[in-house]
Every structure is written in C-alpha cells, then in structure tokens.
C-alpha positions as CSV (number, residue, x, y, z in Angstrom):
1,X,-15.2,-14.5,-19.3
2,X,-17.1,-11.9,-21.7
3,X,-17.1,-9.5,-18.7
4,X,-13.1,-10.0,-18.3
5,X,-12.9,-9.7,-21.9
6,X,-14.8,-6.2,-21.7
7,X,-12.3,-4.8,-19.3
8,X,-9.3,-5.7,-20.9
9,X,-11.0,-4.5,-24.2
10,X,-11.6,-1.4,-22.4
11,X,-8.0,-0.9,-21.0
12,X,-6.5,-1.6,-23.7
13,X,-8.2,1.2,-25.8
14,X,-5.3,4.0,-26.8
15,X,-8.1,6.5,-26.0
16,X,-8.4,4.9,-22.4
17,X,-4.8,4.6,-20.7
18,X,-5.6,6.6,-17.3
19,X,-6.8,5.8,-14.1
20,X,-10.4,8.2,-14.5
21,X,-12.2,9.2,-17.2
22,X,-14.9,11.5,-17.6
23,X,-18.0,8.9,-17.8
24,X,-19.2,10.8,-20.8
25,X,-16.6,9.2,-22.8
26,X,-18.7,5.4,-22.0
27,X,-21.7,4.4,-22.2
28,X,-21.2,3.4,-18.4
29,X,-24.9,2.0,-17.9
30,X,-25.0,-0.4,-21.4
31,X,-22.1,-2.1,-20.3
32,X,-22.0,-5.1,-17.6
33,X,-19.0,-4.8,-15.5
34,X,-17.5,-7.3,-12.5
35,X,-17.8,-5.1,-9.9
36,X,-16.1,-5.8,-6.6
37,X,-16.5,-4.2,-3.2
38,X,-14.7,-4.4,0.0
39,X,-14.8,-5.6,3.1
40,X,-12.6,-4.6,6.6
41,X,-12.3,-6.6,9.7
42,X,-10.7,-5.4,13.1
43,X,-9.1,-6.5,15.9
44,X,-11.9,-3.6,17.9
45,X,-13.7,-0.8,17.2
46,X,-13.1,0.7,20.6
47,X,-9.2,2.1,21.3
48,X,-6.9,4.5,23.7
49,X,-4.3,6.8,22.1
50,X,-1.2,4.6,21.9
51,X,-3.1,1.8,20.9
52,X,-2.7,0.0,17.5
53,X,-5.7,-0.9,14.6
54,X,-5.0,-4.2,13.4
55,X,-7.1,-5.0,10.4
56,X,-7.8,-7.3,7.3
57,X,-9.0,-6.3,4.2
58,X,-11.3,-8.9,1.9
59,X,-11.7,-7.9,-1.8
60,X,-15.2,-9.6,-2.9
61,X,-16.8,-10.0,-6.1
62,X,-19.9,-7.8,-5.6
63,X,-22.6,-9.1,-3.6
64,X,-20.8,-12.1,-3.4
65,X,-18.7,-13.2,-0.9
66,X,-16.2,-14.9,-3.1
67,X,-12.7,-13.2,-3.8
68,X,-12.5,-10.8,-6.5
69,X,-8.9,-10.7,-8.1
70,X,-9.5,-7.8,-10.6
71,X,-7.6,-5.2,-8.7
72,X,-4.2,-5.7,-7.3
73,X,-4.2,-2.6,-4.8
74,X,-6.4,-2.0,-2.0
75,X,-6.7,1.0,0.0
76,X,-7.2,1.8,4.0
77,X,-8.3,5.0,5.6
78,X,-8.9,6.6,8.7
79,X,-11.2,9.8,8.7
80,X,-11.7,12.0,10.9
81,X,-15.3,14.4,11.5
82,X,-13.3,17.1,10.2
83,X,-12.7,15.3,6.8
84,X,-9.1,15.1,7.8
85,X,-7.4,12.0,6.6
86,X,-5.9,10.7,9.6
87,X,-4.0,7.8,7.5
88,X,-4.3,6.7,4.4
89,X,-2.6,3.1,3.5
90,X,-1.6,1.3,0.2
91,X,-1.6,-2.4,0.2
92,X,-0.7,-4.7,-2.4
93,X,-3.8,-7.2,-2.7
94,X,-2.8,-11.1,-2.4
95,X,-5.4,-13.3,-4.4
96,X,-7.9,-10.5,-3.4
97,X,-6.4,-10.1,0.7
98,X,-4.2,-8.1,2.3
99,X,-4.2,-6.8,6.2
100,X,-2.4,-3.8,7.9
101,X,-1.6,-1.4,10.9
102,X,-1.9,1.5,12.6
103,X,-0.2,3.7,15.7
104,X,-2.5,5.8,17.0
105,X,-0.7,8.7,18.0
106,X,-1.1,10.7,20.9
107,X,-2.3,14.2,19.2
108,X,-5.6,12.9,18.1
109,X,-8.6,14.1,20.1
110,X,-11.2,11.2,21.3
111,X,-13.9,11.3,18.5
112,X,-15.5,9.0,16.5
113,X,-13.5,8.4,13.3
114,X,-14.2,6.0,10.1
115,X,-12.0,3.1,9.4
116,X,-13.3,3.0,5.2
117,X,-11.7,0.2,2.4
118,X,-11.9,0.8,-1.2
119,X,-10.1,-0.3,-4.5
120,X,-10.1,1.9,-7.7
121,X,-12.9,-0.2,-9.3
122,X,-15.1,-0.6,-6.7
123,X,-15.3,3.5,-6.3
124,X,-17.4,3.1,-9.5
125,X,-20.3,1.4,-7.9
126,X,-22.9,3.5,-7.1
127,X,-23.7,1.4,-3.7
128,X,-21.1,0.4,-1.4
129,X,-18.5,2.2,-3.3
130,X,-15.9,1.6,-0.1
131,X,-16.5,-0.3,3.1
132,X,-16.9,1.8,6.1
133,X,-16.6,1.0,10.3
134,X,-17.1,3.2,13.4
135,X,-14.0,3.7,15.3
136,X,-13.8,5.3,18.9
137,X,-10.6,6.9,19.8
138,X,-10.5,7.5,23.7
139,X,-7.6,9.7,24.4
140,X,-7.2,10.8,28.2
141,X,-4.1,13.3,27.3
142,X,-5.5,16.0,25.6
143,X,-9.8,17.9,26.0
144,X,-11.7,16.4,23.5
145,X,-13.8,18.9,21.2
146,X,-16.2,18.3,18.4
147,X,-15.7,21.9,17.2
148,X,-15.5,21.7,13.7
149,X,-17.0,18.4,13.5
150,X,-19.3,17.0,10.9
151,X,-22.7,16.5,12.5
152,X,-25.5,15.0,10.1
153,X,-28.1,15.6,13.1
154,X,-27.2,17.9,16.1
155,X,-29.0,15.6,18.7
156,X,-27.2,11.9,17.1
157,X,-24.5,11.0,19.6
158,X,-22.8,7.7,21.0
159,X,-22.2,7.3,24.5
160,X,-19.0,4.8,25.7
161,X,-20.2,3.7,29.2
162,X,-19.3,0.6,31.7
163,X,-21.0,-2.2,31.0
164,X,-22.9,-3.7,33.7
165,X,-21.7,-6.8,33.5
166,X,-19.3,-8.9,31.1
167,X,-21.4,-10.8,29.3
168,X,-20.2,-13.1,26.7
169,X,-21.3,-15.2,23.6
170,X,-19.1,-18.7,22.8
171,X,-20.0,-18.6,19.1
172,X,-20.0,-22.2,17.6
173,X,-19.9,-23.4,14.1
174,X,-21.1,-26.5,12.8
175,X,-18.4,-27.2,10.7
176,X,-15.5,-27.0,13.7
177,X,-14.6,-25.5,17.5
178,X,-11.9,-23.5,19.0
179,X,-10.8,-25.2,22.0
180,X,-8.4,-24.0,24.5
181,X,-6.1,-26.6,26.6
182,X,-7.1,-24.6,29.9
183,X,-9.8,-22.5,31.1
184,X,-7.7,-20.5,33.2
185,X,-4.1,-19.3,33.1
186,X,-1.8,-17.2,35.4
187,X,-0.4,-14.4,33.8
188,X,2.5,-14.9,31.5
189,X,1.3,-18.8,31.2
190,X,1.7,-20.8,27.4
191,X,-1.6,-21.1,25.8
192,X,-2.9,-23.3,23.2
193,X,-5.9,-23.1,20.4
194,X,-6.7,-26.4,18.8
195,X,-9.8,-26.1,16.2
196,X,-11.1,-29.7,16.1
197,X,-13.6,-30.7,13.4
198,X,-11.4,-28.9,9.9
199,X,-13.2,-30.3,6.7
200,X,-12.1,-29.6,3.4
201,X,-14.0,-26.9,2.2
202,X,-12.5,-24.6,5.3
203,X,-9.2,-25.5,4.7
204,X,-9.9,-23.9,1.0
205,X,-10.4,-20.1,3.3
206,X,-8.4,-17.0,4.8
207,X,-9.1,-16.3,8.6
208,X,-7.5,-14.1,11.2
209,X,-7.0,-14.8,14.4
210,X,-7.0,-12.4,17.4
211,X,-7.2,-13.0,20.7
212,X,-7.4,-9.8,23.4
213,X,-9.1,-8.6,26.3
214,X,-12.6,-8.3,26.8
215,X,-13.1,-4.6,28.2
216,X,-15.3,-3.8,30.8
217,X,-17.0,-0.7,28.4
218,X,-19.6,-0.6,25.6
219,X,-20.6,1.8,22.6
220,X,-24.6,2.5,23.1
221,X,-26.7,4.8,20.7
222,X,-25.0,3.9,17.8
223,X,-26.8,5.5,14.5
224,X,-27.5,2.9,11.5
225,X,-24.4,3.2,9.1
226,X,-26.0,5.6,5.8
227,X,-26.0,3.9,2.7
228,X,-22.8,5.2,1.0
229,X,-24.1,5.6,-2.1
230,X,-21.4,7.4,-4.6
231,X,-23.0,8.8,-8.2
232,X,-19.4,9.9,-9.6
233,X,-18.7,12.2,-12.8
234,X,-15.6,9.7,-12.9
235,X,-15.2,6.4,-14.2
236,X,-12.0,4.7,-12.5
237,X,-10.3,2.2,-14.4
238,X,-9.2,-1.2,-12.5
239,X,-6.0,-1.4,-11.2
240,X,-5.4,-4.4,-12.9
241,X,-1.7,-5.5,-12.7
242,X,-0.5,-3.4,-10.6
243,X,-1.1,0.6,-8.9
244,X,-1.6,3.1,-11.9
245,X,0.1,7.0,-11.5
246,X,-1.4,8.7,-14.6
247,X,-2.3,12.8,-15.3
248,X,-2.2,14.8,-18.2
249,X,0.0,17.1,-20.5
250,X,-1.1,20.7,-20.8
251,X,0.7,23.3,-23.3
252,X,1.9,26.2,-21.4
253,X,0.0,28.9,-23.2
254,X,-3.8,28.2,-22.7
255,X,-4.3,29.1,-26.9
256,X,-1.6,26.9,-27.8
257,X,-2.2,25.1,-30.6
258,X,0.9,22.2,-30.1
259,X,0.0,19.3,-30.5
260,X,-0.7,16.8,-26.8
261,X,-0.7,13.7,-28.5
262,X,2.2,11.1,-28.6
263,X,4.3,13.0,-26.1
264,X,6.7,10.5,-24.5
265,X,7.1,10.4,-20.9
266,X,9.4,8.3,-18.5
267,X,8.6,8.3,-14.5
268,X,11.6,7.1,-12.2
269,X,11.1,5.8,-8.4
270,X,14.7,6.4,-7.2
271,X,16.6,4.1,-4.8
272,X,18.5,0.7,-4.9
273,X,16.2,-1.4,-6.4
274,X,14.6,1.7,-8.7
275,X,11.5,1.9,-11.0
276,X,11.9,3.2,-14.8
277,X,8.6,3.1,-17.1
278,X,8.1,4.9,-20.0
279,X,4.4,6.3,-21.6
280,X,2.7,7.9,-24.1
281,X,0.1,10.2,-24.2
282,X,-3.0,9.6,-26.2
283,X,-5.6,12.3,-28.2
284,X,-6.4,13.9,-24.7
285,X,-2.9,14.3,-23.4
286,X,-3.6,11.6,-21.3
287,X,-0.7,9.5,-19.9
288,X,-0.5,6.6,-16.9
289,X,2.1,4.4,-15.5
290,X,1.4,0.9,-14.2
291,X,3.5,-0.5,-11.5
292,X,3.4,-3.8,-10.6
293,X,7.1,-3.7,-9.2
294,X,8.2,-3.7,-5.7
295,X,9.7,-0.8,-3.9
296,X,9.9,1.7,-1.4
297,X,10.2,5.1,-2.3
298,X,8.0,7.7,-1.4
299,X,8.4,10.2,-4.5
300,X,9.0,9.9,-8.2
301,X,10.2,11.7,-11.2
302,X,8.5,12.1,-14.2
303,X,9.7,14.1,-17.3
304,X,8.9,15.2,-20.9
305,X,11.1,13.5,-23.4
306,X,10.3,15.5,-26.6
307,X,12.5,18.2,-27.8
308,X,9.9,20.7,-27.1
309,X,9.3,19.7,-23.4
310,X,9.8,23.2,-22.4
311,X,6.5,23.9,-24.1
312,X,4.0,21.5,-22.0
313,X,3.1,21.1,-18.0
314,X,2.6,18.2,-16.0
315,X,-0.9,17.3,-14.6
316,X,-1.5,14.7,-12.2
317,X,-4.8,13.3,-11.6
318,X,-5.8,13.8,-7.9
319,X,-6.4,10.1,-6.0
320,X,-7.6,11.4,-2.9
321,X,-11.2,10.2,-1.2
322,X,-14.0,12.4,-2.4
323,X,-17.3,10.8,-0.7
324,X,-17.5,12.8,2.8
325,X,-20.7,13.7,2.0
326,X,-21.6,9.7,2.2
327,X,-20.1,9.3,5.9
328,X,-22.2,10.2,8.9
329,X,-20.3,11.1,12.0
330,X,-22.0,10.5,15.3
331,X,-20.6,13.0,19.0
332,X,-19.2,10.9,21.8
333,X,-20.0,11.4,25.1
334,X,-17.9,9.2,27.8
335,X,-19.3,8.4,31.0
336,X,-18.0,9.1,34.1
337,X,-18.5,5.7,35.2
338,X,-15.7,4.8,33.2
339,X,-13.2,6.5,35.0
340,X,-11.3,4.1,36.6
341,X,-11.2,1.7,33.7
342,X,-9.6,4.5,31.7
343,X,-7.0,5.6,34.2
344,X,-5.8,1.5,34.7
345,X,-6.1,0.9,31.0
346,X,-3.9,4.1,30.5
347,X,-1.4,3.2,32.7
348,X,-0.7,0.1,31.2
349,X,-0.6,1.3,27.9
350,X,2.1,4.1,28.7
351,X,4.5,1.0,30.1
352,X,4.0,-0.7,26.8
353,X,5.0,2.1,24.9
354,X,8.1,3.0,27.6
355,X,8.7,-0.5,26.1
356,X,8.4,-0.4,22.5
357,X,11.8,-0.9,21.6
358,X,11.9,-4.2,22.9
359,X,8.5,-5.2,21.2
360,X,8.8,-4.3,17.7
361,X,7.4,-6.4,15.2
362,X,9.6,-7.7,12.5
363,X,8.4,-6.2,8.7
364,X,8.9,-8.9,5.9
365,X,11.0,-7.5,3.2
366,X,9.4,-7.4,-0.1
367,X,11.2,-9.5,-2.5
368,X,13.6,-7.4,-4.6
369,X,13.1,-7.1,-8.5
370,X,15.9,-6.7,-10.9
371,X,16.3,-4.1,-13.7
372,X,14.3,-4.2,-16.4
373,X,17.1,-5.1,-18.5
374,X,18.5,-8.3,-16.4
375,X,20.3,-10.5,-17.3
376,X,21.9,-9.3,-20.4
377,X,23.9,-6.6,-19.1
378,X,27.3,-6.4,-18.9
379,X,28.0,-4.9,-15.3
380,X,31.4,-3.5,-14.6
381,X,31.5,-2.6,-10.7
382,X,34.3,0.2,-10.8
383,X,35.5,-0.7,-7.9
384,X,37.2,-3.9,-9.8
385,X,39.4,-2.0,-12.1
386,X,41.7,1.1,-11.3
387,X,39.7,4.3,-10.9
388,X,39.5,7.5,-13.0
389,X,38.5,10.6,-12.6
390,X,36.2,11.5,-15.4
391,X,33.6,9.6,-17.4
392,X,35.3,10.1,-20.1
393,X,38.5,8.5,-19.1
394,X,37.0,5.5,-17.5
395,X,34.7,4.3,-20.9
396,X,38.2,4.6,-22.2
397,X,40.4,2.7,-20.4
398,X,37.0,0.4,-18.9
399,X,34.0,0.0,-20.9
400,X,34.6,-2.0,-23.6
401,X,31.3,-1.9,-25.7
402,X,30.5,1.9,-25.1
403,X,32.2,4.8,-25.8
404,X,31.7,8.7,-25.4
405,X,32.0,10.1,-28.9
406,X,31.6,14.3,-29.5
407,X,29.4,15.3,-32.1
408,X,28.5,18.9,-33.2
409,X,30.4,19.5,-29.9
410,X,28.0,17.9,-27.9
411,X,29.3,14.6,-26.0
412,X,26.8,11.5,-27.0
413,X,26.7,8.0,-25.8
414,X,27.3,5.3,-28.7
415,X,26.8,1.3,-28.5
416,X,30.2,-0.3,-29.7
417,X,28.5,-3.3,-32.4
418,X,31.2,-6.1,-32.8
419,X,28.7,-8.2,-34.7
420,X,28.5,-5.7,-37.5
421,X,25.6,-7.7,-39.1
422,X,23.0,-6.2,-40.6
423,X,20.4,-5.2,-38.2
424,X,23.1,-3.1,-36.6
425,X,24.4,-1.9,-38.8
426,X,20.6,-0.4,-39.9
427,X,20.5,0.9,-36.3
428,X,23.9,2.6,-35.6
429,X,22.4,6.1,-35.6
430,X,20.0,5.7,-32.8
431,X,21.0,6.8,-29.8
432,X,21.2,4.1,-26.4
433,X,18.7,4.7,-23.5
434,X,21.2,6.1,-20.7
435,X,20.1,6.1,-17.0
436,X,21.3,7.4,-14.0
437,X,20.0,5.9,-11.1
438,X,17.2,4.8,-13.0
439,X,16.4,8.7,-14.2
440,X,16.9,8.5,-18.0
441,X,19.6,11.3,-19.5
442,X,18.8,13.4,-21.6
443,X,21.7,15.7,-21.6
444,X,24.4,14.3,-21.3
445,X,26.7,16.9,-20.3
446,X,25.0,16.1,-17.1
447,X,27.3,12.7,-16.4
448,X,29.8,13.7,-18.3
449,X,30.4,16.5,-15.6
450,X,29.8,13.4,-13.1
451,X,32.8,13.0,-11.0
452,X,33.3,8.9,-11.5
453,X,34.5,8.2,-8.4
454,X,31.0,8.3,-7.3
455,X,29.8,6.3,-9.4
456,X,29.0,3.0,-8.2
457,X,29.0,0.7,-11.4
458,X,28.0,1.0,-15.4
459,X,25.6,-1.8,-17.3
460,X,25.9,-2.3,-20.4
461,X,23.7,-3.6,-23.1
462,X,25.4,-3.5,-26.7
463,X,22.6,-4.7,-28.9
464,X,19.5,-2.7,-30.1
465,X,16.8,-3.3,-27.6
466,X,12.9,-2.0,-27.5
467,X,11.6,0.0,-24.6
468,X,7.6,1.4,-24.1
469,X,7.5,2.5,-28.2
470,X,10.8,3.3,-28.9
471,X,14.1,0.9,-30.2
472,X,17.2,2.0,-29.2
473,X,20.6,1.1,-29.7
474,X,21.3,-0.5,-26.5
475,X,21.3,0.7,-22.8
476,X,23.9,2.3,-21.0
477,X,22.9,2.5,-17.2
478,X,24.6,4.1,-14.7
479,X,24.2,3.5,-10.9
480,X,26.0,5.6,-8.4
481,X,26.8,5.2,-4.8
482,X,23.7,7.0,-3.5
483,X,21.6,5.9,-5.4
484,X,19.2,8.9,-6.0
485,X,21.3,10.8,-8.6
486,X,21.8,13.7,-6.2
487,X,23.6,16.3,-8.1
488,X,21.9,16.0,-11.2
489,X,20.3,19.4,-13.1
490,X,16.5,19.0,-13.2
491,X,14.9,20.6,-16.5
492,X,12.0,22.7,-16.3
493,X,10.4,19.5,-17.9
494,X,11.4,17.4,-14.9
495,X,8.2,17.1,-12.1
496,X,8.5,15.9,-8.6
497,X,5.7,14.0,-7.2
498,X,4.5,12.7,-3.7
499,X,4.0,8.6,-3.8
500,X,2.1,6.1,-1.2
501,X,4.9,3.6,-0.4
502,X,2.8,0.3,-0.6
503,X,2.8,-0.8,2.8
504,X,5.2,-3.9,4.3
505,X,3.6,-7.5,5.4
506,X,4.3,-7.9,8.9
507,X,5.0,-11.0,11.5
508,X,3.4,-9.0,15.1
509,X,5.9,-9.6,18.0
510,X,5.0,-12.2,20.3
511,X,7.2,-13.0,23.2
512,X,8.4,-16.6,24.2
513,X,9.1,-17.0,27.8
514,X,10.6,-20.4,28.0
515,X,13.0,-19.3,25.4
516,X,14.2,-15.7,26.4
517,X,14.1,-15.5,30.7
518,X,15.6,-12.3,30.0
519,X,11.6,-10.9,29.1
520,X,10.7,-11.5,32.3
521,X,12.3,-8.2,33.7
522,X,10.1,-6.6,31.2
523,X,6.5,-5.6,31.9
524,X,4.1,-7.0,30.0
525,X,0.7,-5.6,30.1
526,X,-0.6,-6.5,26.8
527,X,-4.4,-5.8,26.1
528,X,-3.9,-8.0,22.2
529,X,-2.2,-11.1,23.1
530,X,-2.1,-12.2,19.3
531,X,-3.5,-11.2,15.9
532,X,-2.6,-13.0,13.1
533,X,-4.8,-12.2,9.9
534,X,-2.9,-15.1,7.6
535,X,-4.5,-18.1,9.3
536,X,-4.6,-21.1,7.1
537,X,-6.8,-23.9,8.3
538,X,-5.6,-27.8,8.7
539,X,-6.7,-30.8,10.5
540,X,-3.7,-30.3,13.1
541,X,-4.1,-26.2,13.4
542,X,-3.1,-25.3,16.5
543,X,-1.4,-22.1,17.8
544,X,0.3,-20.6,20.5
545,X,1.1,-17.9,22.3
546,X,1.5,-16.6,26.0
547,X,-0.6,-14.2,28.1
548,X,0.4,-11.2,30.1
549,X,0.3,-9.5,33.2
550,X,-3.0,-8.2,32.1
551,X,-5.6,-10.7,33.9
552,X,-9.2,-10.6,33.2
553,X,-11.3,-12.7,30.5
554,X,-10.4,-12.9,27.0
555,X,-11.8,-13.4,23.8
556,X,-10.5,-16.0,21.3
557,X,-12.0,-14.7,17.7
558,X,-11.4,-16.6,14.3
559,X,-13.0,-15.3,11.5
560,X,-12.9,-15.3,7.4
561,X,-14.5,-16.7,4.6
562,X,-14.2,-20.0,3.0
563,X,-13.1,-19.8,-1.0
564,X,-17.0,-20.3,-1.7
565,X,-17.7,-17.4,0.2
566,X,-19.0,-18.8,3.5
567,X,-18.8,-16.6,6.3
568,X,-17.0,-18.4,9.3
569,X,-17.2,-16.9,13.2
570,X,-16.2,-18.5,16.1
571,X,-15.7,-17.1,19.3
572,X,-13.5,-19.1,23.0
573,X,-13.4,-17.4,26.2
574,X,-10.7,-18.1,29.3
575,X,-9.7,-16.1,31.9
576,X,-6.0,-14.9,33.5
577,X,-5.5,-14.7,36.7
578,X,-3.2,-13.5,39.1
C-alpha cells in the first residue's frame, strides 16, 4: 500500500506531470518502487514471409509471476539487426494482459529479428527493462543479406536446418491433461480438446491456446540471450490510467525571458467518437495528456491557448525504443537440406494469402465513449429543423440557449442563462468552451465563416461548467458531417502530431465445415489451426475447431499462469492424415 501511495504521491506532484523526467530531479535509488516487467509468449519463433506472429503479453509484478496492474498500456516490437523498427504495437492492458498480431510482409529479408515487450514503468528497471525473444524470418522471395547488420561477435551465427527426426515431448501437469477425442484425423475432420482434472486455483488463470504444425526444421547454435540491462538518464512515469502524450513549451527566441509556466494547452484526437483534454504546464514548461478513452485516430492536435501563443513552440517528448545496444543479433545460415520443406511450405502459404479475403478475422469494436459533457447537453441535430445558411442565422432561428452576439466587432459565443440566479449571473462574462469536432475555437470568425449546411449538429450546455482549470460559462460544441473539422485555419500555435492507434482485440477466423459446405471449394492449407490467447479454464473446458488439408503431426500447446503466479505448460500431439 505505501509503495502505491508513493506513486500516486509522486504523480500527483505539479512538478512531475510528464511521462520522463531527468532522474536528477529524484532521488531514484532512496525510494522503493513496484516495479513490473514483462513477459511475451508466441505461437513460434520460427516463420515464412506471409506468415502471421500471434502473441500474448503478461504484465508481472517484478520477479514475481503475479499480475502487475500499475500500467494500463503495454507495448510490442519487432526489431530488426539494422535497428529498424519493423512494427511497433500499442495495446491496452486488461488486468495486466493483452495479446496481438502481426503480417509479415513480403519485403523483409530472412534474418533474425527481436520480438521485445515493455511498459513505460518497467523501462526504469535497470534489469529486464523489456522482455525480449529470437525470431527467424525465412523469406524465399527476395536474397537475404546481413549487410548492415548488427553483429556483437563476427563468428556468432544460427543455423535453421532439418531435423532428423520429429521428436516430441507430451508435457503433463499434475494439476490436469489435455486430451484429444482422436489420435488421428483426416484432413478438414472436427477436433476436440477436453482438459480433464480443472481445480480451483487454475480456473483463477489466463492461458492461450494454440494448436499448429510441428515443422520438420530446427534453430541450432543459438547464443544465450545478454542480460538487457538498461541504466537510463530518464525516469518514466507509470502509465497509470491510461497512455500519457506529454512534451514541453519552448519560447521562440532562445533568451526569452516569458514566462513557461501555467501555459494552457488542449490536445484533440479527431473523428466520431473524438478526444478533448486540456493541460497545464508546470515550472519546466512541462505538459502531459492522459488518455484513458477509446479511439482510433492516428494523429492529434494540440495547441496553445494563451493570448501570446505566437510566442512559444511545441516539444514532444520522443517515445521511441532506445536500448539497441542491449540486444544481440545472431547471422542465419539456412541449410540446404531444407529445401524442399521450404518450397512445399511456400506454396501453401501463397494459396492462403490468394485466399485471404475469405479468411479474415473479425476485430471487436472497442466500446464507444461519449463526450465529456454527456448527458446534459442539449443536442439539436440540424437536420430536424429547416436549414440555414449561416451560423449566424441558424442560432437565430434554432438554438435556443446560445446566441452569436458582436463585440468590439468581433463575433463571440454567449450562454443564454434563463435561471438568472446568482451564480450566473456572477459568471455572465466568461466566455463558453466552443468545439468544433472536438478542436476547441479560439477564433471564432473561423465558424462563423462555416457554411452550416455542413454542419452535422450543435450541443449545448447553458450552465457554467469546469473543464482541466478553467470554469466557463457553458459549452457550445459543434460536430460537423466529417467529422475532422476540415476547412478550419490552423494558427501558428496549432501542432500536428503522429499517434499509435491502440490496437483492436481480435476473434481469429476459424472455419466450420458442417455449417458453411460452401468452404469446401476453398483450399485450406493452414499451418495454425487455432490460437486463442483468452482461454478461461472450467471443469467442462472443451474446444473445437477443424484441421486442414495440411497433414502431418501437431502440437496442442496450453500455457499461462495461474492468479498466484504458477506457471502452467502442457503439451497433446495427433496426427492428420490424408
């Protein structure tokens, strides 16, 4: 608790709103924090070009295997030897879990790559800092080359060779078994996994499932994984309710002498469902955003709302991977006896891409938030009432607790009060928060020029209401039929940035061929019959699926950790034939 306490105590500092911080400003190593790390599981470490990764993501209390839920983002990255960020993935963390995807395309060269995890917080630790794997990319397209290459020792390598035999390893536990209803199945035949023996402790667990082929190659020479130890100048901040986006405010002229300090900011994710937050900056200049929201944009909008914004620049603090010098790359030979296992295994993954239109999975729609200031808006949907052709015209003859007054022949927004009482009365010169699209106005010339029959619909709150630091007289917001307030002038105080788009859960096609006979004109040549990383464990668990056209033996792999941190692996074998 006094370790929770610490962090929040920390956060909550004025001085120490932003996602790093120079580790000067602590006294890092007198303070006891509750460090996580993370921990990645795949459905292989071994794939073609046109393949896809499948993997889960653990968040752990560090050196523990019990779930952390401190941070509520995760992060996934490929690398390449070249330090080239092959993709880098945001993921929402679900009581410390979360599990993705990835494509591999067909312009990257066979090498070995690293699959790493991290969070904000755990980049702090100064041992496992982010989780990293080996991952061999095979692609038979395009000459491989290891020019450029990060080599740690000229003579390391890894060789991907045939194995001599298929040898496999039923793993048991002593808690339960995987059992399958049949050892062998033709191709395209229902399957069933039963696990017999659930107590419940392991139904108090996450697990995935996957089941896939076993292939007839193996990784030899592998190097022991270096220690990735990570001594940072930075000290990251958790990302405790949600992904932070913070930078800085700089005065334009280096010598300036204008002040950084309480600078207001707002920072708008355009788009249907859009993102407004408002900030501050503290002594530094310092600012951050916290979003906890869903949504799926991949740029925002921040801005300066003082009167001397022309004055400052934007900063924003670089989130990027910095420990390349902690991963060690290994040069990948293939050998020629695998040949024929590549050619066969490239063949059927070019039919399963001819066919990917007809196996797409299905992405699970984040559930939509509401504005900020639901439910007590007034909305009038123009489309209701008889349509004008200026702004002006339709407060007029629409809006009935707004109004477009001139002063000091400038046009400004006002909140029409009915109530007249007292605190309204005290509060009738402040000025409403007006949106468009979610970006807030600051001149309003800029909608009053607005041609209204583009406008979608106008919300209205007509009673003083308190945003970030600031009260204002109401809100006025303004939502047009894009969406993304195209047309708009963009001050020289307005900044553009690049976003990750957290990425979407997933259910992984599977085909049924009892229920659609129209599949079986399809080819099926599947190499991953089924991975499912959101397996909950019951005394009835059972799950199905069907195999392919693919025949040889597969491996049935369940694996995860119990809520007390127990480490469960159990492994079932059967076999497809023709």
């Amino acid at each position: 608790m006094k370790k929770v306490l610490l962090i929040l105590l920390i956060i909550g500092s004025s001085s120490l709103l932003q996602a790093q911080l120079e580790k000067s400003d602590l006294t890092i190593k007198n303070l006891q924090f509750n460090a996580e790390e993370s921990f990645l599981q795949s459905n292989t470490d071994i794939y073609l070009a046109g393949e896809t990764i499948f993997y889960k993501v653990f968040n752990f209390v560090k050196n523990s295997k019990q779930i952390s839920t401190t941070s509520k983002v995760a992060y996934v990255e490929l690398i390449s030897p070249t330090e080239k960020t092959i993709f880098k993935h945001k993921h929402r963390l679900e009581n410390g879990i979360t599990h993705g995807d990835f494509f591999i395309p067909s312009n990257l060269k066979t090498n070995n790559y690293k699959l790493i995890a991290y969070t904000n917080w755990s980049k702090n630790n100064t041992n496992n800092a982010f989780y990293q794997q080996d991952i061999y990319i095979i692609n038979p397209y395009i000459a491989s080359s290891t020019n450029g290459s990060k080599i740690n020792e000229d003579d390391s390598f890894v060789e991907i060779t045939k194995k001599s035999s298929i040898n496999v390893t039923k793993i048991e536990s002593n808690s339960f078994q995987l059992n399958t209803n049949k050892n062998k199945y033709s191709r395209r035949e229902k399957v069933i996994i039963s696990a017999k023996g659930i107590n419940e402790t392991l139904t108090k667990g996450s697990y995935s499932l996957s089941v896939r082929r076993i292939d007839s190659i193996e990784v030899i020479g592998q190097l022991d994984s270096v220690s990735n130890y990570s001594e940072s100048e930075l000290f990251y901040l958790p990302e405790l309710r949600g992904e932070i986006i913070s930078g800085k405010i700089v005065p334009k002229i280096s010598a300036s002498t204008i002040p950084i300090n309480n600078i207001d900011l707002s920072l708008t994710i355009p788009g249907k469902d859009y993102i407004f937050k408002s900030a501050k900056t503290n002594m530094q200049g310092q600012f951050f955003f916290n979003l906890h929201e869903n949504y799926s944009g991949d740029h925002a909008n921040i801005q300066i709302l003082n009167q001397d914004r022309t004055n400052y620049n934007i900063v924003m603090d670089a989130f990027e991977f910095n420990h390349y010098q902690h991963l060690s790359f290994s040069k990948l030979k293939l050998n020629s006896k695998i040949k024929e296992w590549l050619k066969k295994k490239s063949i059927h993954s070019q039919i399963e891409n001819a066919y990917f239109s007809t196996k797409t999975d299905r992405s699970i729609s984040r559930k939509a938030h509401k504005p900020f200031y639901h439910p007590i808006a007034k909305v009038y949907m123009l489309d209701d009432f008889t349509r004008f052709n200026t702004i002006r015209e339709t407060f007029i003859e629409i809006i009935e607790d707004a109004a477009v007054i001139d002063a000091n022949n400038n046009p400004e927004f006002k909140i029409i009060n009915y109530g007249n009482t007292t605190t309204t009365n005290a509060l009738t010169n402040l000025a409403p928060l007006v949106l468009f699209d979610g970006l807030l106005i600051q001149d309003n010339e800029d909608i009053i020029a607005y041609s209204a029959k583009k406008i979608k619909s106008i919300s209205v709150v007509a009673k003083p209401y308190v945003y970030g630091t600031k009260v204002y007289s109401g809100v006025i917001s303004f939502k047009s039929k894009k969406e993304n307030f195209n047309g708009l002038s963009k001050p020289d105080s307005f900044k553009d940035i690049d976003i990750l788009n957290p990425q979407d859960n997933k259910a992984y096609y599977q085909p049924n061929y009892e229920k659609n006979t129209l599949l079986n004109r399809i080819p099926d040549y599947r190499n991953q019959l089924l991975w499912n990383p959101t397996i909950t464990l019951n005394t009835n668990s059972q799950w199905e699926f069907y195999t392919s056209d693919n025949v040889g033996r597969y491996e049935v792999c369940l694996e995860g950790y119990t809520n007390t941190g127990k480490h469960i692996l159990i492994k079932e074998y059967f076999d497809v034939e023709n």
